[in-house]
TORKE-388151 format. One record per residue (C-alpha): residue in one letter; x, y, z. Coordinates in steps of 0.25 Angstrom, whole numbers, plus 2048, in hexadecimal, padded with zeros to 3 digits. Example, Ala and Ser with C-alpha at 12.3 -4.5 7.8 and 13.67 -1.06 7.14 Angstrom:
BEGIN
a8317EE81F
s8377FC81D
END
This chain:
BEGIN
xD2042799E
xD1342B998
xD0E41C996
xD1241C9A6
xD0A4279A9
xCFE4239A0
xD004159A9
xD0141B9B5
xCF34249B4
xCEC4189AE
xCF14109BD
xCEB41B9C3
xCDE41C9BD
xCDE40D9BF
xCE04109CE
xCD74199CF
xCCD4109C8
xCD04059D2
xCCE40D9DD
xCC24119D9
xCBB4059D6
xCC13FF9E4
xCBA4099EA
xCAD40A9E4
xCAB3FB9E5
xCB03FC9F4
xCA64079F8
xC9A3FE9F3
xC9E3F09FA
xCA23F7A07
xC96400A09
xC923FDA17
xCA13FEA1C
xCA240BA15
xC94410A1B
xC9A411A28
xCA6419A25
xC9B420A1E
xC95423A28
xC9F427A32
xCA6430A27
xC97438A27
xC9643AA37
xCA543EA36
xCA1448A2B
xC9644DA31
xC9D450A3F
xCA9457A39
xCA045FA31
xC96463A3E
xCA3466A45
xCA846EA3B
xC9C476A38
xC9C479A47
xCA947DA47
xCA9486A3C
xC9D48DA42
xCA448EA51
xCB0495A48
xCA749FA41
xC9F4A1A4D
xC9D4B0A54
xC954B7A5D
xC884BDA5A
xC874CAA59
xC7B4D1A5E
xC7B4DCA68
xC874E2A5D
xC7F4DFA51
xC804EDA4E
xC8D4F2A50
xC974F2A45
xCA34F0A51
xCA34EBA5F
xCAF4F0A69
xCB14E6A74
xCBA4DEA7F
xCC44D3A78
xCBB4C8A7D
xCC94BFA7A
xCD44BCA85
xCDF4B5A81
xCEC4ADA87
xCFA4ABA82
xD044A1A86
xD1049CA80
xD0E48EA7B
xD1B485A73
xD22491A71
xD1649CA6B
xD0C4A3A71
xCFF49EA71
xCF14A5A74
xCE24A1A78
xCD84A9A79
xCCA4A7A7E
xCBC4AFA7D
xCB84B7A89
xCAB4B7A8F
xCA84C3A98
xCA84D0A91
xCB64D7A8F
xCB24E5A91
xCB94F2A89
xCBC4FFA8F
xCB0508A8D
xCBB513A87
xCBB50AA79
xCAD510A78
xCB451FA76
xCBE518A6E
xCB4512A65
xCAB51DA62
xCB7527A5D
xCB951DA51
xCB7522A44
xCAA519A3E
xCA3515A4B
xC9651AA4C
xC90515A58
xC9A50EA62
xC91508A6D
xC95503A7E
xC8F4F6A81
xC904F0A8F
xC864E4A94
xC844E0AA1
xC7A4D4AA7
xC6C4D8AAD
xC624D1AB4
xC544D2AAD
xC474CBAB4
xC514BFABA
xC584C0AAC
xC664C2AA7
xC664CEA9C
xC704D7A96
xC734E5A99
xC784EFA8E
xC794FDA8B
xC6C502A80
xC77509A77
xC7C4FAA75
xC6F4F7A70
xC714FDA62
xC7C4F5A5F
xC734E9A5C
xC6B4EFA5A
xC5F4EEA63
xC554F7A5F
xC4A4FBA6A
xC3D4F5A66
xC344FCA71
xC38509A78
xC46513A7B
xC54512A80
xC56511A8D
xC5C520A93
xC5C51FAA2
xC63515AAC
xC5750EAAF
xC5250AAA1
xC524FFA98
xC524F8A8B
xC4D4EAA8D
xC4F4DEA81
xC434D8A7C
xC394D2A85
xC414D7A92
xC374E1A95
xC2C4ECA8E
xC304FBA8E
xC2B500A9C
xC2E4F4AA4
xC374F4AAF
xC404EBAB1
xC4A4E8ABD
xC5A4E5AB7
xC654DDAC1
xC714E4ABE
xC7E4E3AC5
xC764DCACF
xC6D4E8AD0
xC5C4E9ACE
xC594F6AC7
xC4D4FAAC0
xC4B4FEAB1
xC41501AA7
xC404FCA99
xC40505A90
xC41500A82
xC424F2A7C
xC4B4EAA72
xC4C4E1A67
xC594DBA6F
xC5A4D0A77
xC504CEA84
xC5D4CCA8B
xC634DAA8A
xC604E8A93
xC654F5A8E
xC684FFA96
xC6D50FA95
xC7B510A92
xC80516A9E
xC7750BAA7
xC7E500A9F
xC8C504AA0
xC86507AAF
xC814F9AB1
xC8B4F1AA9
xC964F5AB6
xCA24F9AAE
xCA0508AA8
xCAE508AA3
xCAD4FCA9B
xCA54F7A8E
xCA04E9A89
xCA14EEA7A
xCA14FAA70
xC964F6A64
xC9A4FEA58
xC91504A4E
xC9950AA41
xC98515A39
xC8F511A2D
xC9950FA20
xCA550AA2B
xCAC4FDA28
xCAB4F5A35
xCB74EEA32
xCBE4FCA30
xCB6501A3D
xCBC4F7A46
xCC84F8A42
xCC9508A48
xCC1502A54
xCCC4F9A56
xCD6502A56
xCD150FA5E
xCD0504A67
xCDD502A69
xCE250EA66
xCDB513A71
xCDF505A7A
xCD3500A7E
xCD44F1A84
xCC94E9A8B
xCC64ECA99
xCCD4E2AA1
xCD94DAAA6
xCDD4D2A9A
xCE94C7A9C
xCF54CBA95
xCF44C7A88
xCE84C7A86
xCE54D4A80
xCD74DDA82
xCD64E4A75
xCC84E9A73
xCC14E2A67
xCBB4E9A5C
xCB14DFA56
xCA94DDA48
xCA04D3A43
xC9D4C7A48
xCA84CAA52
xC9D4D6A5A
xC964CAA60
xCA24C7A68
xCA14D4A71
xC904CDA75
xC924BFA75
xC9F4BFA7E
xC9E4ADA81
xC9D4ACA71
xCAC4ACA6D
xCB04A2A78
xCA4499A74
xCA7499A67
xCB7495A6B
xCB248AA74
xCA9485A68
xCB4484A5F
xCBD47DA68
xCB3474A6C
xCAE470A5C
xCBC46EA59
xCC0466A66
xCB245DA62
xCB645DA52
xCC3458A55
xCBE44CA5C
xCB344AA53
xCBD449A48
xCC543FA4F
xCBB437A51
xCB7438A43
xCC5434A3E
xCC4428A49
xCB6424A43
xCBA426A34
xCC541EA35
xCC1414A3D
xCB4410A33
xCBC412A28
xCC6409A2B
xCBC3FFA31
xCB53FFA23
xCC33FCA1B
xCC83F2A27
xCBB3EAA22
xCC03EBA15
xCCF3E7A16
xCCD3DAA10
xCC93E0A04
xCD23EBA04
xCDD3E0A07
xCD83D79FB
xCD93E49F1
xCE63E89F7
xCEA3D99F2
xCE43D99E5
xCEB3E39E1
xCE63EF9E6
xCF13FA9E7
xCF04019F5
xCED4109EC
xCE040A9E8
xCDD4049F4
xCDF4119FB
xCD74189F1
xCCD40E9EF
xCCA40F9FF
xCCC41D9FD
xCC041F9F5
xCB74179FC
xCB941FA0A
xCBA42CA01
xCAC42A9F9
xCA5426A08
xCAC431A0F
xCA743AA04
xC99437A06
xC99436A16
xCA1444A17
xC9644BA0E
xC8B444A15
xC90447A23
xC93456A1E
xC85458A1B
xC81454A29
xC8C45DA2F
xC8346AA2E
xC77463A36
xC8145EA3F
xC8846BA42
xC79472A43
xC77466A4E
xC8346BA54
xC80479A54
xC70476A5A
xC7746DA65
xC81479A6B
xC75485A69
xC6B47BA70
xC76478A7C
xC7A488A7D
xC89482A7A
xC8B490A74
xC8849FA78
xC7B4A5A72
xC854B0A6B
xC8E4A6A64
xC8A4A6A53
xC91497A4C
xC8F49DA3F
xC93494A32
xC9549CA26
xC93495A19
xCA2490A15
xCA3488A22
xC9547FA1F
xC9F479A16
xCA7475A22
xCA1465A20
xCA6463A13
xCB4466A18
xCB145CA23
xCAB453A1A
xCB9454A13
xCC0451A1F
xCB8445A23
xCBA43FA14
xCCA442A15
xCCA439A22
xCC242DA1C
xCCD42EA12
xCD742FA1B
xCD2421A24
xCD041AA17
xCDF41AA13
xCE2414A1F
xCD840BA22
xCDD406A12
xCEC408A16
xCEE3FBA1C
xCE93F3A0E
xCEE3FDA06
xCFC3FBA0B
xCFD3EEA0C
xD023E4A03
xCFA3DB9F9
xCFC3D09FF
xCFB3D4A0E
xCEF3DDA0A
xCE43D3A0F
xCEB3D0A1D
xCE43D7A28
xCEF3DFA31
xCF03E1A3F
xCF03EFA47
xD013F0A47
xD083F6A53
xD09403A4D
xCF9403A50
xCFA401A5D
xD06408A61
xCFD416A5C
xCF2412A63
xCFA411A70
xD0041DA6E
xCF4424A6B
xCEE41EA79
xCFA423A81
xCF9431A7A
xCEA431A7E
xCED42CA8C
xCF743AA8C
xCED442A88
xCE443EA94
xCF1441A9B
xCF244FA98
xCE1451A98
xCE344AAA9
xCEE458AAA
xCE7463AA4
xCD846AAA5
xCCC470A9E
xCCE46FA90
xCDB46AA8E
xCD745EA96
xCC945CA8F
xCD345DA82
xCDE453A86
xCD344AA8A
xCCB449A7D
xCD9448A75
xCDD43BA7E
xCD0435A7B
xCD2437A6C
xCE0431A6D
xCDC425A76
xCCE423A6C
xCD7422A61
xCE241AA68
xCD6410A68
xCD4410A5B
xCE140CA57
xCE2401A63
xCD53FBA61
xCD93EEA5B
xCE23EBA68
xCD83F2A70
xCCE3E9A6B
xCD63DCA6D
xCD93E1A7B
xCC83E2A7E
xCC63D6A78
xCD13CEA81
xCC93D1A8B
xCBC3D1A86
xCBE3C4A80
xCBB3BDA8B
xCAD3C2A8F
xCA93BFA82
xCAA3B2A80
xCA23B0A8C
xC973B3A82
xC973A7A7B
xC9A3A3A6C
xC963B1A68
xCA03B5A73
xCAB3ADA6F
xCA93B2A60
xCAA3C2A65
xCB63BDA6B
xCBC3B7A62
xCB83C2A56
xCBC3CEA5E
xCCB3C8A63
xCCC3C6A53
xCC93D3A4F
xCCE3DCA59
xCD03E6A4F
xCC13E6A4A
xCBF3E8A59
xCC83F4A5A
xCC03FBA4E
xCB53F9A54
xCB73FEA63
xCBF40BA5D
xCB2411A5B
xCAC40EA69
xCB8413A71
xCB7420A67
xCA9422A6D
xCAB41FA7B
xCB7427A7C
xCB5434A75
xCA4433A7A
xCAA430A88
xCB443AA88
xCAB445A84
xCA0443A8D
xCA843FA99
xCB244AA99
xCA5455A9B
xC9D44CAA5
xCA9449AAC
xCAB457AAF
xC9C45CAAF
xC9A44FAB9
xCA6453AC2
xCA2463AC2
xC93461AC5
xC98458AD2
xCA0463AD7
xC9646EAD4
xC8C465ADC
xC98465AE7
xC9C472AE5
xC8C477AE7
xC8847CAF6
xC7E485AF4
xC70483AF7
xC6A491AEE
xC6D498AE3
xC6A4A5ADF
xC6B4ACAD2
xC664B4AC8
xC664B5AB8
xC654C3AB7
xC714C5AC2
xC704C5AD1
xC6E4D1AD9
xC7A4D9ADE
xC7E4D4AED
xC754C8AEC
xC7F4BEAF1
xC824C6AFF
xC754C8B01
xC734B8AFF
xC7D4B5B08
xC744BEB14
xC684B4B10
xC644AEB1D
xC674A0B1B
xC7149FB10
xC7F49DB14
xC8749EB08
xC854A5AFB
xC8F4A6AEE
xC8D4ADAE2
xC934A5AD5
xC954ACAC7
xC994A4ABC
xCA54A8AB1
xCB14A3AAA
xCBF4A6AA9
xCCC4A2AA1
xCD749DAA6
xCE449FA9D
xCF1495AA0
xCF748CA97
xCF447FA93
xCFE473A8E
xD08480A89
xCFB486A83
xCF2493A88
xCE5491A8C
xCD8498A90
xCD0490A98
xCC1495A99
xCBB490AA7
xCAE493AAE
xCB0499ABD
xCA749FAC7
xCA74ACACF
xCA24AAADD
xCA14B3AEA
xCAA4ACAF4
xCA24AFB02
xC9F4A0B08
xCA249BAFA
xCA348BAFE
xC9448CB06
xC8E48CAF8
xC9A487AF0
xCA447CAF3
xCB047DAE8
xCB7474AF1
xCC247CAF4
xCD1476AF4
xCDB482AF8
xCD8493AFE
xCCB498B01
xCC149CAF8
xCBA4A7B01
xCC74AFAFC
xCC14AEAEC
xCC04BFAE9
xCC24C7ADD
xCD24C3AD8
xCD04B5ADE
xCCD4A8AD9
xCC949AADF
xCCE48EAD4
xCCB480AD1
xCD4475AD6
xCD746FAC9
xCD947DAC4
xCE1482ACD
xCEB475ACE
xCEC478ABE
xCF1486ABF
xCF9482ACC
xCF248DAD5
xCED48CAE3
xCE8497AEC
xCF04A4AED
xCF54A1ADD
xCEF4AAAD3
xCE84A6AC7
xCE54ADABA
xCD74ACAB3
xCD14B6AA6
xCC44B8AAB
xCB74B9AA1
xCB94C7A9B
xCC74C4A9A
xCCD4CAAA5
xCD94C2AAD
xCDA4C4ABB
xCE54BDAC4
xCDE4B4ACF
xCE24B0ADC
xCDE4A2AE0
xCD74A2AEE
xCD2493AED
xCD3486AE5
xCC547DAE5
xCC346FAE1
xCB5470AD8
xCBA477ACC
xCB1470AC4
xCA6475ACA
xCAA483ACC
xCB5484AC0
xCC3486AC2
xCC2495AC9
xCB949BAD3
xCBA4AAAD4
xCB44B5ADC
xCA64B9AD6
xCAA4C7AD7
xCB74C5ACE
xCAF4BCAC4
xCA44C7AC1
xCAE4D1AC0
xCB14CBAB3
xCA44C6AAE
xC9D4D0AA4
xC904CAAA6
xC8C4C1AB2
xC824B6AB1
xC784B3ABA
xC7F4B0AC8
xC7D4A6AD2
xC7E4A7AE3
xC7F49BAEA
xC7949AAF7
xC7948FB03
xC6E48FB0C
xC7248CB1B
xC6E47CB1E
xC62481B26
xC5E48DB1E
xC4E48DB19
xC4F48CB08
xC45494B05
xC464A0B0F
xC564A1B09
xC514A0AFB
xC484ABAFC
xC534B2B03
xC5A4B1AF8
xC524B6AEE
xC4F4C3AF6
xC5E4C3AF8
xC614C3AE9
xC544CBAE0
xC524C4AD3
xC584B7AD7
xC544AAAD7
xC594A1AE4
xC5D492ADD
xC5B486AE6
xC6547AAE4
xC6E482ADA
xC7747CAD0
xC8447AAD4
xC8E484ACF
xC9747DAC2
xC9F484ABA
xC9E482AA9
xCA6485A9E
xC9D48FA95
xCA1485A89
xC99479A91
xC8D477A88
xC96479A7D
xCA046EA82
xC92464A84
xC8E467A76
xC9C465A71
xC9C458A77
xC8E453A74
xC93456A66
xCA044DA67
xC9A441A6E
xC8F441A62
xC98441A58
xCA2438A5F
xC9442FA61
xC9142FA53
xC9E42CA4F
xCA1421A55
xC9241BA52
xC9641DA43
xCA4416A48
xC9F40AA4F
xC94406A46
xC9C406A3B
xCA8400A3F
xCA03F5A45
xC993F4A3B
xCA43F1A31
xCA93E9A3B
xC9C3DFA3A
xC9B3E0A2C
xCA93DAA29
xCA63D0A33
xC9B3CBA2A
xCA33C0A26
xCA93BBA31
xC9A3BAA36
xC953B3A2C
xCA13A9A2E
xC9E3A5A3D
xC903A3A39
xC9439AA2F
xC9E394A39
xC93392A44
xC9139FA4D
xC843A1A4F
xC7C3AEA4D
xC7A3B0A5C
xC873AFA5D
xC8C3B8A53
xC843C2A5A
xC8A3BFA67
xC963C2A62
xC953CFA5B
xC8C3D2A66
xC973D1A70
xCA33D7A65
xC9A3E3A67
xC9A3E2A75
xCAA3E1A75
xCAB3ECA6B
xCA23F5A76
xCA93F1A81
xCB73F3A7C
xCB5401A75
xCAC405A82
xCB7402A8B
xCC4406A83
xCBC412A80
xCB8418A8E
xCC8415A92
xCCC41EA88
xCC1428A8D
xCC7423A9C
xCD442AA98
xCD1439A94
xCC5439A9C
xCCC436AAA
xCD943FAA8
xCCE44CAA2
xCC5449AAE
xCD1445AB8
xCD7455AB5
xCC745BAB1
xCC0455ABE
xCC844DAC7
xCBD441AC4
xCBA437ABC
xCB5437AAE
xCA6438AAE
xC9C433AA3
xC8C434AA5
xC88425AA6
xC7E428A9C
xC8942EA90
xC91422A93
xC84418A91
xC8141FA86
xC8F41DA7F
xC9140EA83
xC8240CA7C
xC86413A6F
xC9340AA6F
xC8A3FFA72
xC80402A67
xC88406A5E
xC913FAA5F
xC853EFA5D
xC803F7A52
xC8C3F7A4A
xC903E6A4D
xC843E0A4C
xC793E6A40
xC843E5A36
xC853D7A37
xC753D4A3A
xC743CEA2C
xC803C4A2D
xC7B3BEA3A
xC6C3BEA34
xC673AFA2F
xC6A3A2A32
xC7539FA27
xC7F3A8A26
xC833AEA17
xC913ABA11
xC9C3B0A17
xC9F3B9A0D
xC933C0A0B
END
């Protein structure tokens, strides 16, 4: 048994010998093919590793914390609302970010200052203010200290009419005329800041005054006894609280609970930067949506060059499996190779991952994808994060090496050097993977919003990978009916035509990687400018007006009646932009869908907007009302006289009752409510909008110097853009998809020139061979001039039918059009296809059509 043993460990080491020398020589003969795979396994390094960096730095992420920089604790509203549904049997929650200020009862600030260990606990309310045409922020001066914002020049203010201004907003002595509530009033500076320019302070009184709800506070900022733990300190906070039961001022669902928060830390930057938390959800979903396509692509690419470069090689591997070669070391000698190039490329790529993801981080500040309050941080264990991806992207070399070596491996001795045919089991998968991508449009034609967008982007997954494993019967297909335009071209045509009917499964590598890129590129692009195309048309529809007037700093109390009395105008709206959620279920699930809407005053609505209305009235739209998109209101089976239930910004739910349906949802977003019932829950409104038309023989410029006298402080806008509805998350979706069309692009560059590029260099031979037989060099050309052509042709088409598929169903239910692609994105596609595919046929065999004579054939 010993000698066995001893005998059994000496195999081994001879094994492992073998299989180390196979590989070592292996790696040396083969370095082009292996340059390629190299390649590809750096970008898919570096991408994962970008993606990942991003990701971890969008997990840690928090607000910033600067008007609270010097409390120890921040009281506020639960700026959460949540919805739970039963789904398979257990209930399940979502929860979403609020953006408008859930305020707290103003009898927390009592409860607060009788804890033992606070030493200071501070009111904080804000409210907007015009300033000189501007938008600024109001704020109480005892809030200032909890910056702190020490005055640099002059005193507090101390009576009703004074001030203390930001820097640059204005020198002690100056007077200064505020918008507030729609109201001029005068005040004097009477002390200046190191805060920001921005920012008025007022006396306390006046603020809570001003802010129009005295029984009602924004927060509670904190200062603690010296020596207090803070930790220990929010924890008495937290329970006096609710010990004495203070909730959030408001109507909250049921269900969704409105505890006050007690918050430390990082955390105190929540109660300032209120869009913060739901950006940084909206990130994460996004940068995960965008890694898990990227890492599907990359597992397509890997794969595919991988198995390419041992495809070119299955002669050999064959010949070795004849020899003698047992399938372990042929499995391990293959193993090694992949694993010492996959080694290499994964630390390079890993390297350029940082420099990436800083790319990454400059392109979202540059396009303002995310709020000025949000902080990515990266503490230092995550900068580790390539290396795991770098692991990863090794682990899947591995993985495609065993089983682009399975088949040689497996295989007998003496069957070892036959070249298989794709069996049936091949193309029953590929089928069914094509009818479970054709079910997945299916489902994307009957649902909306994001579920759509999702189901959309998984059929195209499906169908590109359904192509993948049909591409040798997809290629022979192409070439039935491309044969015949070919060999119209002469000689070099009749060759094309003969070579790519022979090797229909060289062909079907070769266009896998152009359908990849004109799917998923096509996709992407068209699913955004199909709906930016179709809601831009009907904002230009919708659009009657003639004037607009508005105001940054806040319009002027009563300026839309007066408007209205303007000699000459005959219709005037106010619009105020905000969101809402809607909660419902989804496929068994619940959901909290985020959706931009608009407040408008209904009064001869349709003079200056046309919503295209298909049911009620919409001169009925008051406060507990609610006018809803066609599409909408066909999804939640409601018509006029139902009732529909929303959360509005701050959290609040109210039941509305539906006066109208309208056909422009696009445009206008999904709900129109009254103004009046929007503002109500909006804790600080932007700059509004009134929308005038002019009567058809009104004199322009007599009504726009009306205007301007009718509304102080405005400015009267000729030709206004049309009123269109955006997600707050747009510029972020742009980014997201620049980001995954480049990496998809540069993926599928790394793909076809270096699965073409194998391709022509195992095709050496048989080139030398038909120079030797007769062809010429021009029409050797020819023929790999119009192979190229085929490949083009055939991975253009089959790849904007898969796109056809998704893309019709998401617009079909999104837009009620058809899908939409700028003519300049698709041209810019088809000439990277095209570039890309005559520089990986034609250089690499440069060299074997150069001279008169070719070289032997085995050379």
């Amino acid at each position: 048994m010993k000698a066995a043993a001893l005998s059994a460990a000496s195999g081994g080491r001879r094994g492992r010998k073998v299989t180390a020398l196979l590989a070592a020589r292996a790696t040396r003969a083969h370095r082009k093919a292996w340059a390629a795979v190299f390649a590809a396994l750096t970008l898919t390094s570096l991408l994962l590793g970008a993606f990942g960096l991003t990701l971890a730095s969008a997990w840690s992420a928090h607000p910033r914390v600067e008007r609270y920089a010097g409390a120890d604790l921040v009281v506020a509203g639960d700026q959460t609302t949540r919805f739970s549904a039963m789904s398979l049997g257990d209930r399940e929650t979502v929860s979403s970010g609020l953006t408008e200020r859930v305020r707290i009862p103003r009898t927390a600030l009592a409860v607060v200052r009788e804890v033992p260990g606070v030493r200071t606990a501070v009111a904080d309310v804000e409210f907007p203010v015009g300033l000189a045409g501007r938008s600024a922020t109001g704020r109480p001066w005892d809030a200032a200290r909890l910056a702190p914002y020490p005055l640099r020049t002059g005193r507090a203010p101390q009576r009703a009419d004074e001030v203390v201004t930001g820097g640059g907003a204005g020198r002690v002595g100056t007077r200064l005329t505020l918008r507030t509530g729609g109201r001029d009033a005068a005040y004097t500076v009477v002390g200046v800041t190191g805060g920001p320019r921005a920012a008025v302070w007022f006396t306390g009184a006046q603020a809570h005054r001003l802010a129009g709800h005295p029984d009602a506070l924004d927060a509670i900022g904190v200062v603690a006894e010296p020596g207090t733990d803070t930790g220990e300190l929010a924890g008495r906070v937290r329970k006096a609280l609710d010990t004495a039961g203070v909730t959030d001022v408001g109507h909250r669902a049921a269900g969704d609970p409105a505890a006050v928060r007690v918050l430390t830390g990082h955390d105190r930057g929540e109660a300032e930067h209120l869009d913060a938390a739901p950006a940084r959800g909206e990130l994460l979903m996004a940068l995960a949506s965008v890694a898990g396509t990227v890492v599907l692509v990359a597992l397509l690419v890997v794969t595919s060059t991988i198995l390419q470069a041992l495809r070119q090689r299955s002669h050999e591997l064959g010949l070795l499996r004849a020899v003698g070669a047992t399938p372990g070391q042929l499995r391990g000698a293959v193993g090694r190779e992949v694993g010492r190039v996959a080694a290499w490329a994964a630390l390079v790529g890993a390297a350029g991952a940082v420099p990436a993801y800083l790319g990454l981080r400059a392109l979202l500040d540059a396009r303002g994808a995310l709020p000025t309050g949000l902080d990515l941080t990266l503490p230092a264990p995550l900068w580790l994060a390539p290396l795991a991806t770098a692991a990863v992207t090794v682990l899947v070399a591995r993985i495609a090496a065993l089983i682009g070596c399975s088949g040689a491996a497996t295989a007998r001795p003496a069957e070892a050097l036959r070249e298989r045919a794709p069996g049936r089991a091949r193309r029953a998968a590929g089928l069914a993977l094509l009818i479970v991508g054709a079910g997945s449009a299916g489902t994307a034609a009957l649902q909306q919003g994001a579920t759509a967008a999702a189901a959309a982007g998984a059929a195209a997954v499906t169908m590109v990978i359904a192509c993948a494993v049909l591409g040798p019967w997809i290629a022979e297909g192409a070439l039935r009916l491309l044969g015949a335009p070919l060999r119209l071209f002469g000689p070099g045509g009749r060759l094309a035509a003969a070579n790519c009917a022979a090797s229909a499964h060289r062909l079907g590598a070769a266009i896998t990687p152009i359908v990849l890129v004109t799917a998923f590129a096509g996709v992407q692009l068209a699913g955004g400018a199909t709906l930016t195309h179709a809601g831009d048309a009907q904002a230009r529809q919708t659009l009657r007006a003639d004037l607009a007037v508005r105001a940054d700093g806040g319009l002027p109390a009563g300026a839309v009646e007066r408007i209205r009395e303007v000699p000459g105008v005959r219709a005037a709206t106010e619009v105020v932009p905000g969101t809402v959620l809607l909660a419902r279920r989804q496929l068994g699930s619940p959901e909290l869908e985020r959706l931009p809407v608009f407040g408008v005053t209904p009064e001869r609505l349709t003079g200056t907007l046309d919503p295209g209305v298909r049911d009620g009235d919409l001169t009925r739209l008051r406060p507990g009302t609610v006018a809803v998109g066609a599409d909408r209101a066909d999804s939640l089976g409601v018509r006029p006289g139902s009732t529909v239930t929303l959360r509005f910004g701050d959290g609040q739910q109210a039941r509305l009752r539906v006066v109208a349906t309208y056909e422009r949802s696009l445009a206008l977003g999904d709900f129109l409510l009254s103004r009046d019932e929007l503002l109500r829950h909006t804790s600080m409104p932007g700059a509004g909008r009134i929308l005038v038309r002019a009567e058809p023989d009104a004199d322009r410029k007599a009504v726009t110097k009306a205007l301007a006298q009718a509304a102080p402080g405005a400015r009267v806008e000729r030709d206004p853009a049309p009123v269109r509805g955006e997600s707050t998350d747009q510029a972020l979706v742009e980014v997201v998809s620049v980001a995954v069309v480049g990496a998809i692009g540069g993926f599928t560059v790394i793909a076809v020139l270096s699965t073409l590029a194998l391709i022509a260099v195992g095709r050496r031979p048989e080139l030398r061979l038909l120079r030797l037989t007769g062809a010429g060099r021009g029409q050797l050309r020819r023929m790999l001039r119009l192979e190229a052509a085929a490949t083009v042709v055939t991975g253009l088409v089959v790849g904007a039918v898969v796109a056809s598929v998704p893309l019709l169903a998401f617009s079909t239910a999104m837009a009620g059009t058809v899908p939409y692609l700028p003519p300049v994105q698709a041209a810019v596609i088809v000439a990277v296809v095209v570039i890309t595919t005559a520089a990986g046929i034609l250089p690499p065999v440069r060299a074997t059509l150069r001279g008169r004579y070719p070289g032997a054939v085995g050379r």
